[in-house]
C-alpha positions as a Markdown table, in Angstrom:
| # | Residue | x | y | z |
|---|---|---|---|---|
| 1 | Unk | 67.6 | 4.7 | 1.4 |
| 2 | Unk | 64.4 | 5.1 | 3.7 |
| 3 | Unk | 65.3 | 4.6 | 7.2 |
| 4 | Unk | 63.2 | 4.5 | 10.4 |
| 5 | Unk | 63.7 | 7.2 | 13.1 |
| 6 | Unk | 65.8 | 5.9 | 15.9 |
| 7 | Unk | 66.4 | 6.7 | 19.7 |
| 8 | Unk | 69.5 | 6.0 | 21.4 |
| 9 | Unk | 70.6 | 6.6 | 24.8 |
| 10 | Unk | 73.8 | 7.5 | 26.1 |
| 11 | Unk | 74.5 | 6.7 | 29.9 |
| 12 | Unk | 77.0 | 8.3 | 31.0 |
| 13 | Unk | 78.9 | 5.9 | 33.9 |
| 14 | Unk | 79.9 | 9.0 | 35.6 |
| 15 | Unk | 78.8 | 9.7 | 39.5 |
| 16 | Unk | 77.1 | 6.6 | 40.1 |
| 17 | Unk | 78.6 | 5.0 | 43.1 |
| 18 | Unk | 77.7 | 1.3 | 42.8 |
| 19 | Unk | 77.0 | -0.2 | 39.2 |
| 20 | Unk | 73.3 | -1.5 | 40.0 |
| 21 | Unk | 72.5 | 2.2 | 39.4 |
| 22 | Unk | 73.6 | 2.0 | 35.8 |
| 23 | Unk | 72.3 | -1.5 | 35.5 |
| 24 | Unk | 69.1 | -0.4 | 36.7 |
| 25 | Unk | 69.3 | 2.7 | 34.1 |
| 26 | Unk | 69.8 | -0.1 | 31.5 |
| 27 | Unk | 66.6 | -1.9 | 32.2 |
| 28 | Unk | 64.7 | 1.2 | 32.4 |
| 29 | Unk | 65.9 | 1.9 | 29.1 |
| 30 | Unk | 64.9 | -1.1 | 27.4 |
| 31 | Unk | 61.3 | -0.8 | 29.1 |
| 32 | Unk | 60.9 | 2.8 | 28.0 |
| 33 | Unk | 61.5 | 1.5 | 24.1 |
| 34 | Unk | 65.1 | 2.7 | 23.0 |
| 35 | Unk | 66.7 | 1.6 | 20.2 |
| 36 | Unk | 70.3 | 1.6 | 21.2 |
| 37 | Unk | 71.9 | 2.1 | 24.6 |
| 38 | Unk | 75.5 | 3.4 | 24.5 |
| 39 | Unk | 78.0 | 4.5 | 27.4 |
| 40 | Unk | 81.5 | 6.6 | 26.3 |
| 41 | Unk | 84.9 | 5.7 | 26.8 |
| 42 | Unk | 86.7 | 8.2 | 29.4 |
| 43 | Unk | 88.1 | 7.5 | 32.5 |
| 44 | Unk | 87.0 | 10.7 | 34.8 |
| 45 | Unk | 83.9 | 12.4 | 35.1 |
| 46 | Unk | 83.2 | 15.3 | 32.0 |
| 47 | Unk | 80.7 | 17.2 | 34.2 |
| 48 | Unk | 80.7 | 17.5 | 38.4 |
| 49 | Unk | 83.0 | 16.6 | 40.2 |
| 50 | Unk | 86.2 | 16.1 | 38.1 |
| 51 | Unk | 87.2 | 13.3 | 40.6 |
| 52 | Unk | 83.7 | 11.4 | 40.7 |
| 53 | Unk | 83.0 | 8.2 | 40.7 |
| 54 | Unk | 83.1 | 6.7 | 37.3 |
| 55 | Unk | 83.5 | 3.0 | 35.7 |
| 56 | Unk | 85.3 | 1.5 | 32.4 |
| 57 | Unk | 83.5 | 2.0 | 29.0 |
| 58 | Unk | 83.9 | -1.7 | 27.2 |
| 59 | Unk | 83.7 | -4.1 | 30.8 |
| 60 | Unk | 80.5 | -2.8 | 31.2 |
| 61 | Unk | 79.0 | -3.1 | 27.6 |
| 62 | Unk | 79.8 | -6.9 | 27.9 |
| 63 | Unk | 77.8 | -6.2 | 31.0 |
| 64 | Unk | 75.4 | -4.9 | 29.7 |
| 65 | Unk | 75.1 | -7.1 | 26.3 |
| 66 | Unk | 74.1 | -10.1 | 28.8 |
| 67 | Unk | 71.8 | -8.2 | 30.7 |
| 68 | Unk | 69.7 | -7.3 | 27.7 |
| 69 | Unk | 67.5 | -8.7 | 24.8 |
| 70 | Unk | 66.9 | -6.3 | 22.5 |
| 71 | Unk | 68.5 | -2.9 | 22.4 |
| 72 | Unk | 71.7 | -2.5 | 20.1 |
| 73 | Unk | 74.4 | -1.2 | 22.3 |
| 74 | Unk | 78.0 | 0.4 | 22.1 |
| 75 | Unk | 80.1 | 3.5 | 22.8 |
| 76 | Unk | 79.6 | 6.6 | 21.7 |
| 77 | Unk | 82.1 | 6.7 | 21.1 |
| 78 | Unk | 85.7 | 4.7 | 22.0 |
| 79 | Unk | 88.8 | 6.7 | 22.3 |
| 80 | Unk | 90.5 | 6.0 | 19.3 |
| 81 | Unk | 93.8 | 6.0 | 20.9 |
| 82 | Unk | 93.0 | 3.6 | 24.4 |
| 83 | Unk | 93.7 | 0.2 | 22.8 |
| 84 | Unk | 95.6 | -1.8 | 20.5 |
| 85 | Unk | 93.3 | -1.4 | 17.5 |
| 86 | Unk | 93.9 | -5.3 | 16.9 |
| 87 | Unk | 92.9 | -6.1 | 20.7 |
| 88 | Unk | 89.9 | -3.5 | 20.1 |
| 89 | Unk | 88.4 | -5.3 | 17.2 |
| 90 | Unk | 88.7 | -8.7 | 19.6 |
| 91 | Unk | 87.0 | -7.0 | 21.9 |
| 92 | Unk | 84.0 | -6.0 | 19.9 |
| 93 | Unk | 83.9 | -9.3 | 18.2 |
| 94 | Unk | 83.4 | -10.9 | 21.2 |
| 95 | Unk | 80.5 | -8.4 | 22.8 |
| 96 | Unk | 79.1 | -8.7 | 19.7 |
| 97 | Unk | 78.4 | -12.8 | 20.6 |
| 98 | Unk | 77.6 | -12.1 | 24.0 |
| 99 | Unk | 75.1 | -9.4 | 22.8 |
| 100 | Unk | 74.4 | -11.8 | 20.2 |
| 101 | Unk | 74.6 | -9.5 | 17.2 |
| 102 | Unk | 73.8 | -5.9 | 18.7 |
| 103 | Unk | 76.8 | -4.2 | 19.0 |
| 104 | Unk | 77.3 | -0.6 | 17.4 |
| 105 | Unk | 81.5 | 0.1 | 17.1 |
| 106 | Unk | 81.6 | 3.5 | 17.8 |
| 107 | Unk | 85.1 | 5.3 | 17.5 |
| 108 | Unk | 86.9 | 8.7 | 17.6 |
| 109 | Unk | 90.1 | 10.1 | 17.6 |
| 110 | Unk | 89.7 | 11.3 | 21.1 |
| 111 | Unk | 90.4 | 14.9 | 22.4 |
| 112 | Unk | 90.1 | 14.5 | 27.0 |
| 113 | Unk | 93.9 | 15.6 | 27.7 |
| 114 | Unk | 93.2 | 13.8 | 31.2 |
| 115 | Unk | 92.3 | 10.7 | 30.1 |
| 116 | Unk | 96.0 | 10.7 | 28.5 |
| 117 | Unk | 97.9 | 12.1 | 30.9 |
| 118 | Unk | 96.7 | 9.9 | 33.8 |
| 119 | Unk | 96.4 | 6.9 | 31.8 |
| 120 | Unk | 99.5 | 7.1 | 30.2 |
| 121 | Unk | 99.1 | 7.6 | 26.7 |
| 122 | Unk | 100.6 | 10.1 | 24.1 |
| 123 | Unk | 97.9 | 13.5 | 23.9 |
| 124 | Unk | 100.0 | 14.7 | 20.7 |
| 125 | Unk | 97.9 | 17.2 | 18.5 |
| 126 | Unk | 94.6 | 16.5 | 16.8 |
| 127 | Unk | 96.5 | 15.6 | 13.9 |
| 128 | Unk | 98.0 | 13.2 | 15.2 |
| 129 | Unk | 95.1 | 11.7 | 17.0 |
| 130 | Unk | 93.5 | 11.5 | 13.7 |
| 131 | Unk | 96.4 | 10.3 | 11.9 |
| 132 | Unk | 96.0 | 7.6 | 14.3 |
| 133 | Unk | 92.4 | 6.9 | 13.8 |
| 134 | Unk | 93.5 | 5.9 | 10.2 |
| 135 | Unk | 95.6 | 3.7 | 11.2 |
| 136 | Unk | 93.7 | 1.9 | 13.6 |
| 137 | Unk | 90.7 | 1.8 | 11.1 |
| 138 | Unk | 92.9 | -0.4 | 8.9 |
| 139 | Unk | 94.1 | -2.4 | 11.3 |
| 140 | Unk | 90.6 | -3.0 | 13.3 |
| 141 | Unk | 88.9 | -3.8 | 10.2 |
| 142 | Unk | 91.6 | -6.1 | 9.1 |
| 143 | Unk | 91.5 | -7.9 | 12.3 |
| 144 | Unk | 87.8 | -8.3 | 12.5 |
| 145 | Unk | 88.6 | -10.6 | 8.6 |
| 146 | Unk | 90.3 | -13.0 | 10.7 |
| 147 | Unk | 89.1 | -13.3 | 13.9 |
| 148 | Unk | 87.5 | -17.1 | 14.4 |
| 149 | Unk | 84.7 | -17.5 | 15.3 |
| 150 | Unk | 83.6 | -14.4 | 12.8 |
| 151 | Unk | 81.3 | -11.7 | 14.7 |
| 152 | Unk | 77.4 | -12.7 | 14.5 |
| 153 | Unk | 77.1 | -9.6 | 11.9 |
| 154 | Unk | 78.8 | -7.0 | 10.0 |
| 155 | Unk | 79.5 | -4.7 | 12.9 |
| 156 | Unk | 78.1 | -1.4 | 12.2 |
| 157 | Unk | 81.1 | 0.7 | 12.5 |
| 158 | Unk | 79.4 | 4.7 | 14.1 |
| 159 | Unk | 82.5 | 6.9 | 13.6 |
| 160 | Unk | 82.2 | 10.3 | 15.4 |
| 161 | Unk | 83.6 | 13.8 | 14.9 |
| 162 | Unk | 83.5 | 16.5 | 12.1 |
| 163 | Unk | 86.7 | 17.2 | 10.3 |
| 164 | Unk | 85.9 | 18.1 | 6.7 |
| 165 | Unk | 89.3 | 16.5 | 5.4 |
| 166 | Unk | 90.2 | 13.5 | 7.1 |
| 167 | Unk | 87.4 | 12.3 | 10.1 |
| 168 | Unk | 84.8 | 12.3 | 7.0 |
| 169 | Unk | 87.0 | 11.2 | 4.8 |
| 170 | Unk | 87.1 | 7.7 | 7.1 |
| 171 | Unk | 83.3 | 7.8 | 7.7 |
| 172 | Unk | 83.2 | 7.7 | 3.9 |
| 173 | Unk | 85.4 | 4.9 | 3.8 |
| 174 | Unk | 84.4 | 3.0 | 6.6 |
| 175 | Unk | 81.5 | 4.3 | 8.3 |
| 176 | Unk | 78.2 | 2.8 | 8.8 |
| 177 | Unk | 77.2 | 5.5 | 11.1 |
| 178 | Unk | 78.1 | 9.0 | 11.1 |
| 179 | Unk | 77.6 | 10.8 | 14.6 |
| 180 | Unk | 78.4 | 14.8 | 14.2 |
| 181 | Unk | 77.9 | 17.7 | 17.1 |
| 182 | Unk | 77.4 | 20.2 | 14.4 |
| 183 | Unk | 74.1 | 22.3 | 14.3 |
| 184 | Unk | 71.3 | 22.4 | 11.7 |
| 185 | Unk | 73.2 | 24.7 | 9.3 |
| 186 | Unk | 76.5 | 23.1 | 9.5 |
| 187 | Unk | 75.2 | 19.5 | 9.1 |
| 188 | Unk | 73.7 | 20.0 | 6.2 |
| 189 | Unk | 76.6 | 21.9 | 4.8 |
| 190 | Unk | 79.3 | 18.5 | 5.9 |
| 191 | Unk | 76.4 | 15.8 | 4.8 |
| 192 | Unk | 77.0 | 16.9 | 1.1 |
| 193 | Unk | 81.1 | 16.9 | 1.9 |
| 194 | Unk | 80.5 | 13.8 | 3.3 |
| 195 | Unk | 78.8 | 13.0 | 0.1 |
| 196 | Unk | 82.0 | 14.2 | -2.1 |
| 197 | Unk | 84.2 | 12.0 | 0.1 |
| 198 | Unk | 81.9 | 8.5 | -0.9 |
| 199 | Unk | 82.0 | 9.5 | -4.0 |
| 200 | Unk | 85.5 | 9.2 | -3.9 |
| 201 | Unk | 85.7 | 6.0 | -2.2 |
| 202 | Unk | 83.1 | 4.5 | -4.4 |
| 203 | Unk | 80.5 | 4.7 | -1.0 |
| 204 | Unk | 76.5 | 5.3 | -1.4 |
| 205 | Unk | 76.2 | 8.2 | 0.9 |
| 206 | Unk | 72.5 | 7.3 | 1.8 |
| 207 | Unk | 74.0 | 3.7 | 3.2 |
| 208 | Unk | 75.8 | 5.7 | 5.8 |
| 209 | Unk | 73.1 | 6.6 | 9.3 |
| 210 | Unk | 72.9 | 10.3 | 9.9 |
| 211 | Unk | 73.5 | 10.6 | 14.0 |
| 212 | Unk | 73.2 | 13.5 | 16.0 |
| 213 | Unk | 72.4 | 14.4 | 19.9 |
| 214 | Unk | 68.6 | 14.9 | 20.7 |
| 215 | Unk | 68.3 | 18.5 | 20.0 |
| 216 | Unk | 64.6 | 18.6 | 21.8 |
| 217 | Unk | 61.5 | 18.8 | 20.6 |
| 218 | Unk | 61.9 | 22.3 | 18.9 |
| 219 | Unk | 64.0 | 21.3 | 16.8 |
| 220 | Unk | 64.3 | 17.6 | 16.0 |
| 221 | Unk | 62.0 | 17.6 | 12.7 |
| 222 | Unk | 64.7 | 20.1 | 11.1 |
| 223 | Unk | 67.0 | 17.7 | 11.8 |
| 224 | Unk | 65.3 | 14.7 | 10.2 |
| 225 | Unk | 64.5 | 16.7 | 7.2 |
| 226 | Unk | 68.1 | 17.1 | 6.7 |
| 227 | Unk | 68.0 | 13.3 | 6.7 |
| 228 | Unk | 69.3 | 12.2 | 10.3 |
| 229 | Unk | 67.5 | 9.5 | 11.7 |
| 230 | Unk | 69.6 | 8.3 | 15.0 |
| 231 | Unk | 68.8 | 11.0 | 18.0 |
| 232 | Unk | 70.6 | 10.4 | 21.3 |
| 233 | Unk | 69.9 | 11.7 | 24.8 |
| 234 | Unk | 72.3 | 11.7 | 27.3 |
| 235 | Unk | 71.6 | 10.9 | 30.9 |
| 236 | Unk | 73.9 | 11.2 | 33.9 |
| 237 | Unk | 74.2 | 9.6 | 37.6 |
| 238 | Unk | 73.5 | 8.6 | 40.0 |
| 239 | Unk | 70.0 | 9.4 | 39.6 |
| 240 | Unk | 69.8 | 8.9 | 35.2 |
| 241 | Unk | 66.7 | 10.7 | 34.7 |
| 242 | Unk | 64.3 | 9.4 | 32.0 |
| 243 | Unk | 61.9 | 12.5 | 31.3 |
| 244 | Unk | 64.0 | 13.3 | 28.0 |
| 245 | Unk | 64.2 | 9.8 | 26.9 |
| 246 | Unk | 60.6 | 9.2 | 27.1 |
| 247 | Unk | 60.0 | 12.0 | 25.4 |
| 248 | Unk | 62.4 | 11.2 | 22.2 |
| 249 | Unk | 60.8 | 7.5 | 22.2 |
| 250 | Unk | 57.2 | 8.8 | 22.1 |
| 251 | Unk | 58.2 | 11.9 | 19.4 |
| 252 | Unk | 59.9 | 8.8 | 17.3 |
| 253 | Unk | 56.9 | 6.2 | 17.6 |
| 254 | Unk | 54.3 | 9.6 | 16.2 |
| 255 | Unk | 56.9 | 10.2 | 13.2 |
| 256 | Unk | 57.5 | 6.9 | 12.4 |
| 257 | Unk | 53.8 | 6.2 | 11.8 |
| 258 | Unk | 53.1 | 9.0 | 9.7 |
């Protein structure tokens, strides 16, 4: 399956005091030419201050699926273990109208301790967490069936994380998007696990999206040789610089017109 290059960006809603910073970052982004603009699902700040400012993952992409027109949009990715899978799948069913059809599900297992522990949910192991995940795959995807009205579109499910046994395992199941943090050599070496898992499932592998973080200009065609075509950059506040973002969007219009 040929596929386009593709430019996502990820704004992190960390250290932005006031939300017509980020708002402003999402209009900026749909000028500069992105593809898809996600945010992530914690509750503090990753980087900085551990106590910055920092706003709610899935208010603000209903937020941000009015304020747009064309970008897709979603997390990258939702904790797997915040929400009642069933709620979840309500949730994305209904951004998915207000976006009219551009909403990406992204969805791990999680793995910030804080977010947990001051939000009051059960850390457990990674095992767990993932054992989880499985669950809530089922039941999300089982809810989305029913729902009335039905979601605009198939929402493109982006499921991220690396586990060879049993995070692949549920891309191959029900992944449309597989986002890893691996590097060049390690990709390559879980794209053709991933490819034993559809194979088990009865999945074409080349129907799932290959997704990784920009990796910069030094080494981006590697990685779309080894057949990922979804780069994200990341951008923090308050000030969400766009220097690396313009830079992906222009290397993806060249390679896309070769």
């Amino acid at each position: 399956m040929s596929r386009p290059i593709r430019i996502g960006v990820q704004l992190q809603p960390q250290h932005a005091p006031t939300y017509g910073l980020i708002r402003d970052a999402v209009r900026r982004c749909e000028d500069i030419g992105v593809d898809i603009v996600f945010n992530w699902d914690h509750f503090y700040p990753l980087y900085g201050d551990p106590e910055g400012a920092h706003f709610e993952c899935w208010t603000m992409l209903g937020a941000i699926a009015e304020q747009t027109e064309r970008v897709e949009l979603g997390a990258l990715v939702t904790g797997g273990g915040y929400r009642n899978p069933d709620l979840l799948a309500d949730m994305a069913r209904t951004v998915d109208h207000i976006s009219n059809g551009r909403l990406i599900l992204g969805i791990g297992a999680g793995w910030f301790q804080k977010d947990y522990d001051q939000y009051g949910y059960e850390f457990g192991t990674a095992g767990s967490r993932l054992a989880l995940l499985k669950d809530s795959m089922a039941r999300l995807t089982d809810r989305l069936a029913k729902l009335n009205p039905q979601p605009v579109r198939d929402i493109p499910i982006l499921i991220g994380g690396g586990g060879e046994k049993k995070t692949l395992r549920l891309v191959a199941q029900y992944g449309d998007i597989w986002h890893s943090f691996s590097d060049i050599d390690v990709l390559q070496r879980k794209i053709g696990i991933l490819g034993e898992h559809c194979a088990e499932v009865g999945t074409d592998p080349s129907a799932i999206e290959k997704s990784v973080a920009w990796p910069g200009l030094d080494q981006v065609e590697g990685y779309a040789d080894a057949g990922v075509t979804l780069f994200t950059v990341s951008s923090g506040g308050p000030d969400y610089d766009m220097s690396r973002i313009q830079e992906a969007v222009a290397w993806r219009d060249g390679f896309n017109q070769r």
